[in-house]
C-alpha positions as CSV (number, residue, x, y, z in Angstrom):
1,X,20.6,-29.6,0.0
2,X,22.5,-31.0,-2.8
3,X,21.7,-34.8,-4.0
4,X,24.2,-36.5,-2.3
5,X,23.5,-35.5,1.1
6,X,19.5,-36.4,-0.1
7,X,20.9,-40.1,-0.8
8,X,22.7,-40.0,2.8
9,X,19.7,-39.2,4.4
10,X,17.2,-41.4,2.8
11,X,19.4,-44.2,3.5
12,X,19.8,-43.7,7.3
13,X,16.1,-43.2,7.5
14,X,15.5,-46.4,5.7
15,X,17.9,-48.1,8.2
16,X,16.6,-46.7,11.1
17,X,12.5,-47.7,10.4
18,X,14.1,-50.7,9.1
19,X,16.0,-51.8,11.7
20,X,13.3,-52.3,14.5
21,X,11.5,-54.4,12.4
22,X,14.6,-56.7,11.6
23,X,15.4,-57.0,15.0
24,X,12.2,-58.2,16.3
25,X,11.6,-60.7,13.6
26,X,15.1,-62.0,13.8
27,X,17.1,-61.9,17.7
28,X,20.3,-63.0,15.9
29,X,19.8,-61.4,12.2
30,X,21.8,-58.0,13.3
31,X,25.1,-59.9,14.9
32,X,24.9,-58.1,17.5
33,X,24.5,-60.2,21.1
34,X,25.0,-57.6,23.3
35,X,21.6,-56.3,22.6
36,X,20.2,-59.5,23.2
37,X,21.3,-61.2,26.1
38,X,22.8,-58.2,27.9
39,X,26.0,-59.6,28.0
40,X,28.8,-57.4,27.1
41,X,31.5,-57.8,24.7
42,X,34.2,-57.8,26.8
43,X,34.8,-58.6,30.7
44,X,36.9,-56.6,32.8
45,X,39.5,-58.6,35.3
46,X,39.7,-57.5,38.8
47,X,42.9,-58.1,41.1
48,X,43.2,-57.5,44.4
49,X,46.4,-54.5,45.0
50,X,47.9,-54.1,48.4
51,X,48.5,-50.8,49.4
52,X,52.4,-50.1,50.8
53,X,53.8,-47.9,52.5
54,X,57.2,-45.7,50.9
55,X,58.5,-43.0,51.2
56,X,56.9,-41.1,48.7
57,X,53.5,-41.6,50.6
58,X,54.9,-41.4,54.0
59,X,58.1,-39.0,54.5
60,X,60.7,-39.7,57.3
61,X,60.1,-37.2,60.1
62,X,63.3,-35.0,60.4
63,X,65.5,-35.7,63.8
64,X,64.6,-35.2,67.1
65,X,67.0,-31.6,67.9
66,X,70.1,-32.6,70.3
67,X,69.4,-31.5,73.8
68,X,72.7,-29.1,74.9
69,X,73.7,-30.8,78.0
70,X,75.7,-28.4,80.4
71,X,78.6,-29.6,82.4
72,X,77.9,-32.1,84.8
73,X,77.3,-31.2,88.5
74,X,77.5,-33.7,91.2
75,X,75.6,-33.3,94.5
76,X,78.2,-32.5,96.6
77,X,79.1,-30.0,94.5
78,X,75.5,-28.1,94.2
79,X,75.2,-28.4,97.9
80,X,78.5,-26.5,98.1
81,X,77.8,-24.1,96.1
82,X,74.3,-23.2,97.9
83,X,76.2,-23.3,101.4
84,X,78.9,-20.7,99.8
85,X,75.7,-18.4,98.7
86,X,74.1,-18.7,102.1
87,X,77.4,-18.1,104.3
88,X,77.8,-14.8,101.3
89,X,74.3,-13.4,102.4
90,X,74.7,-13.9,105.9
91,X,78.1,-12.3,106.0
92,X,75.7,-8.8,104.7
């Protein structure tokens, strides 16, 4: 070990057996209060966010598909069209 890092470590030792006793003689010698009255040093602010609704969170559903309607067929005309079927398998 070389001199200077000798120094270095004698004066952290000094400062850590040191310290203990400081503080218990003297609450407010160190400057610190946090240790003290358990009060931090700075107080967080909390606010109240609403959650919404986009749509990033919530995508649009894609269309319903088109029905394919087929031509329109009245009554009268499906009941011709069955009568023309049955007279065609009774002429067989």
């Amino acid at each position: 070990m070389t001199s200077t890092s000798m120094r270095v470590l004698k004066g952290a030792l000094v400062l850590l057996l040191a310290a203990p006793a400081t503080a218990a003689a003297a609450p407010g010698a160190m400057g610190s209060t946090t240790a003290t009255t358990g009060k931090g040093k700075f107080t967080k602010k909390e606010t109240q966010v609403q959650a919404t609704q986009t749509k990033l969170t919530k995508p649009e559903a894609p269309p319903p598909p088109k029905k394919e309607t087929g031509p329109v067929l009245t009554v009268d005309q499906f009941v011709q069209g069955r009568q023309g079927k049955i007279q065609r398998k009774g002429d067989c």
